[in-house]
C-alpha positions as CSV (number, residue, x, y, z in Angstrom):
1,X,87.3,126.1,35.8
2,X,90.9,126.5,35.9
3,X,93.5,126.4,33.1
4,X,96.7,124.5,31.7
5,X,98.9,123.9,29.0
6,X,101.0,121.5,27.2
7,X,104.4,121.6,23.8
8,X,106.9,119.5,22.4
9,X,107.5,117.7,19.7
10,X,104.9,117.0,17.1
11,X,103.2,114.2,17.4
12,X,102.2,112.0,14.6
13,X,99.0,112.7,13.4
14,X,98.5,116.3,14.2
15,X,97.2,118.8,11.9
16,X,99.3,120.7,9.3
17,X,97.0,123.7,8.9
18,X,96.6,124.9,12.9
19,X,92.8,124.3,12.5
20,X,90.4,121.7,14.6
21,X,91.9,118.5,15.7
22,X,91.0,115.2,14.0
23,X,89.1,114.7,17.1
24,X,86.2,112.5,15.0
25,X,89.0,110.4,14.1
26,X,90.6,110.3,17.8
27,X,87.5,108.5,19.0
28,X,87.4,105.8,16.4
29,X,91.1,105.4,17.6
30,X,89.7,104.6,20.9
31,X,87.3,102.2,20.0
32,X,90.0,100.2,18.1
33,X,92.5,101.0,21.3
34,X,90.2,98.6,23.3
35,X,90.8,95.7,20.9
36,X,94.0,96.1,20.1
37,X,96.2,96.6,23.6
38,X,96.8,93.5,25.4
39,X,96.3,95.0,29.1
40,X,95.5,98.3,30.9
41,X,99.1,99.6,30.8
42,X,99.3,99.3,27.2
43,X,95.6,100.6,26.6
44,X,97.1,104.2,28.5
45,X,100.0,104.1,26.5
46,X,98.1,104.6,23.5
47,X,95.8,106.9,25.2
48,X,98.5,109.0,26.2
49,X,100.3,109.2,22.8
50,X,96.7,109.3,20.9
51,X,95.1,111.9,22.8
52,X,98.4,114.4,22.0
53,X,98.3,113.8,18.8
54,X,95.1,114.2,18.4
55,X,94.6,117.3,20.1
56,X,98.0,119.1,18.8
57,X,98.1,121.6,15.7
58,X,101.2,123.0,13.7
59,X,101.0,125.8,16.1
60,X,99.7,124.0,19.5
61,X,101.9,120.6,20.2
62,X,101.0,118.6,23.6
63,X,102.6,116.7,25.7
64,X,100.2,114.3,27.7
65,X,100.5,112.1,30.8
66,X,98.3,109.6,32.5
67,X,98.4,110.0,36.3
68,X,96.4,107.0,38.4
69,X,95.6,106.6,42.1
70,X,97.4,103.1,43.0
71,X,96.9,102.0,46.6
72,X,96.0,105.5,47.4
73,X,98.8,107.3,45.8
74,X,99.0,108.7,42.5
75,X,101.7,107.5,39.8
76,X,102.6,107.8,36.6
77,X,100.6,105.2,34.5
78,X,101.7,106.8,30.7
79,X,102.6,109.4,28.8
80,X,103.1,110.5,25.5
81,X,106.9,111.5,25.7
82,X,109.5,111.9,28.6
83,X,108.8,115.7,29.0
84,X,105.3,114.7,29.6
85,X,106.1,111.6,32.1
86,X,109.2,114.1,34.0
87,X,106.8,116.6,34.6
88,X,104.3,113.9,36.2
89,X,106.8,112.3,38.1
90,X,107.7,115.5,39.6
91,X,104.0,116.6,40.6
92,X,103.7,113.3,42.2
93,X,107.0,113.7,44.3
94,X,105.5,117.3,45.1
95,X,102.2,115.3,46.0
96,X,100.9,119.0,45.1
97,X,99.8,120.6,41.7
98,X,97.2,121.2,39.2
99,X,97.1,117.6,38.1
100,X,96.6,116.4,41.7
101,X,94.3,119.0,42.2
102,X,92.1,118.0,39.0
103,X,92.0,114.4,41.0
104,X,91.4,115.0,44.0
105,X,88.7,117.4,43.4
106,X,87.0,115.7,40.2
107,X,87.4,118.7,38.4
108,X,89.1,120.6,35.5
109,X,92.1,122.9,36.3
110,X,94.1,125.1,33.5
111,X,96.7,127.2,34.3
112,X,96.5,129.3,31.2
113,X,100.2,131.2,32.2
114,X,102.5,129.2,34.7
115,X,104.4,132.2,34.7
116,X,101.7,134.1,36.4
117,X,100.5,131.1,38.6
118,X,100.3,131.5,42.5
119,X,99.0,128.0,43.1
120,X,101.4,125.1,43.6
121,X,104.5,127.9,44.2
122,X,107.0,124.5,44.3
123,X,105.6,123.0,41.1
124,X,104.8,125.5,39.0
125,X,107.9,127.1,39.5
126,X,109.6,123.6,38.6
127,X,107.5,123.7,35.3
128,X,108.4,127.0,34.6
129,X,112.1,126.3,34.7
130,X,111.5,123.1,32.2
131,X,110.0,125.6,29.7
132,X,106.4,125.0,30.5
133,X,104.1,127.7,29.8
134,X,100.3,125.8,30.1
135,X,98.7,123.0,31.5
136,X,95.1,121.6,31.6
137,X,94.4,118.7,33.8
138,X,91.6,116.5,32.9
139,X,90.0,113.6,35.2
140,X,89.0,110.6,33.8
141,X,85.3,109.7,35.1
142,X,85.4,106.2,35.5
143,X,82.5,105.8,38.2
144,X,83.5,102.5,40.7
145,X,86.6,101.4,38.7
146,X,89.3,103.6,39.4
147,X,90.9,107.1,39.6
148,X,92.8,109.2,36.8
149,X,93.6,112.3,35.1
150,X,95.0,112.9,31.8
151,X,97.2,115.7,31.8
152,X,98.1,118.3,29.2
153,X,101.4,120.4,28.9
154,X,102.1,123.3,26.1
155,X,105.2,125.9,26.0
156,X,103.6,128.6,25.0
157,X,101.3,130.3,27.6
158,X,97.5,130.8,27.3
159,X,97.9,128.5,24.2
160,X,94.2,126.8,24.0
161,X,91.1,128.6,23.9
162,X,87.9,127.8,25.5
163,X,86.9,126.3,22.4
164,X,90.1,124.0,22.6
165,X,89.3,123.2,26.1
166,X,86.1,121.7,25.4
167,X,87.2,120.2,22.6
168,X,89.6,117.7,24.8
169,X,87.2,117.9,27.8
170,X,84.9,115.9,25.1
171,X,87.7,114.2,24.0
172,X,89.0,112.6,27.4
173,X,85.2,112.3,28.4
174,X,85.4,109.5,25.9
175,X,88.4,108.3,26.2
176,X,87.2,107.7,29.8
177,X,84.3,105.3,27.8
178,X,87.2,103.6,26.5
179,X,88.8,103.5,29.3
180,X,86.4,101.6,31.3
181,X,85.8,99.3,29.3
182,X,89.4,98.0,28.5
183,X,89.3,97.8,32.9
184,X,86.4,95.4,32.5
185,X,88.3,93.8,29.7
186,X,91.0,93.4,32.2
187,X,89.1,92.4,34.6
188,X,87.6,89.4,32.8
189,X,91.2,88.4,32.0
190,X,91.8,88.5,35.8
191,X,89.0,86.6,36.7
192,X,90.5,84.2,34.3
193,X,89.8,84.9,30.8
194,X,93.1,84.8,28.8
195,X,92.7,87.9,27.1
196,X,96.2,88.3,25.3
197,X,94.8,85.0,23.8
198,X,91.2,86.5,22.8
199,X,92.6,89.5,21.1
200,X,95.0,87.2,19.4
201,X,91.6,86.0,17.8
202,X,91.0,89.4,16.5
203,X,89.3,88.2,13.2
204,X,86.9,86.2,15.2
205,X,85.6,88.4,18.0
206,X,85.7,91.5,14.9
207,X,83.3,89.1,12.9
208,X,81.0,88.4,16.2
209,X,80.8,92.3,17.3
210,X,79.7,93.0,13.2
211,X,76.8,90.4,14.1
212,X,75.7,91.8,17.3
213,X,75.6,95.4,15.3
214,X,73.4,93.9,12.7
215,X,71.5,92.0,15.6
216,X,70.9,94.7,17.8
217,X,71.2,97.9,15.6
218,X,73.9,98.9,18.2
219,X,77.3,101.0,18.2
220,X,80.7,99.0,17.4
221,X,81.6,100.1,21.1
222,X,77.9,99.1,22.3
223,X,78.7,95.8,21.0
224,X,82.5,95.0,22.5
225,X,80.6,95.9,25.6
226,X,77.8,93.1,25.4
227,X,80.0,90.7,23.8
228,X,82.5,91.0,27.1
229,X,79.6,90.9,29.0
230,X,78.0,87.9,27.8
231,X,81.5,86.3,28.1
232,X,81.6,87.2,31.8
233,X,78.4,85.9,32.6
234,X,79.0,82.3,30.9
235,X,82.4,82.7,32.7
236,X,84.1,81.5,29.1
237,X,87.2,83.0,27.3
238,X,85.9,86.4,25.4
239,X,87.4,84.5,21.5
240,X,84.9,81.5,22.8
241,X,81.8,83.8,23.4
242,X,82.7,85.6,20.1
243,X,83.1,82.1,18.2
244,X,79.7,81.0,19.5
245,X,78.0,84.2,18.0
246,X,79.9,83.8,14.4
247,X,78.8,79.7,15.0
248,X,75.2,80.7,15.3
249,X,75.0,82.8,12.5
250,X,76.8,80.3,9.8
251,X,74.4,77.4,11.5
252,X,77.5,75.9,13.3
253,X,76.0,76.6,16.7
């Protein structure tokens, strides 16, 4: 492994005593992410701002981008704040760096001390001069559907530990979960589902995914995923599926 770092700002929702992130709290964020963002773009949007917030401290702030492979060249897809998104922007116009790196090879990279970095001479150096002192590049594993890498930048140098590291490793690896279901969300709605008009029907489709839990003794995220599903296979709008499931229960359908 290699390492990275993030600082800024701090986000809202950070902790106020330097201890372990809400990360518990994170991932029921994500869950409710999927439901709640219209499209793909807004879905990283939130990611981006909810995974810096969620892994920042009083002493450890982040500043987190969202870098995607579009017609085989990355781009900026999010980012938590404008350091965050200037710092992508300027790895991508490098086309060389740890973030690119981390995507390309499907693997973690932190550079724990960009100071001290020899990699990336260009880059780094670039960071360096913005006050960047760590950053930890994370891909997103989203098998078939796509490529990305959520990236992490701190001021100070060296400034997460091993335990921190794995801490957002686990954190991204759901987020990637989350991820790939909002792209088969998208998907649906591409295929023709309206889905800005399905998650308009919010109280609807929340009422069918608490029957398929009851049903099927399943996760809340086990049971967006077989409610979209189900809607993709009938080819109908995902607030018809859902008002088919709350009909059947109530002995409307």
């Amino acid at each position: 492994m290699k390492e990275a770092g993030l600082s800024e700002d701090k986000p809202h929702g950070s902790r106020e005593d330097g201890g372990e992130p809400w990360v518990s709290a994170g991932e029921r964020h994500l869950q409710e992410l999927v439901l709640n963002s219209v499209d793909v773009g807004a879905f990283l949007e939130e990611l981006a701002v909810l995974t810096a917030s969620t892994l920042s401290t009083a002493a450890k702030r982040l500043h987190c981008g969202v870098t995607v492979v579009r017609n085989r060249k990355p781009s900026v897809a999010a980012s938590s704040d404008n350091r965050a998104r200037s710092l992508d922007e300027l790895q991508n116009a490098f086309d060389d760096g740890p973030c690119l790196t981390a995507l390309r090879r499907h693997e973690v990279v932190v550079v724990q001390d960009v100071r001290r970095e020899t990699r990336w001479p260009e880059y780094v150096g670039t960071a360096r001069e913005q006050g960047i002192g760590f950053i930890l590049a994370i891909p997103l594993e989203l098998a078939s559907e796509a490529e990305a890498v959520v990236n992490l930048y701190v001021e100070e140098p060296a400034s997460l530990s091993p335990l921190d590291i794995d801490t957002a490793r686990n954190f991204v690896a759901n987020a990637a979960k989350s991820l790939r279901l909002a792209l088969k969300l998208g998907n649906l709605r591409d295929a023709g589902d309206d889905m800005a008009a399905a998650m308009k029907s919010r109280a609807t489709i929340d009422m069918a995914v608490g029957v398929i839990m009851a049903q099927n003794r399943c996760t809340h995220d086990e049971a967006i995923y077989e409610l979209a599903r189900s809607s993709g296979a009938r080819n109908t709008r995902l607030r018809e599926t859902a008002a088919v499931v709350v009909g059947a229960v109530s002995g409307r359908g």
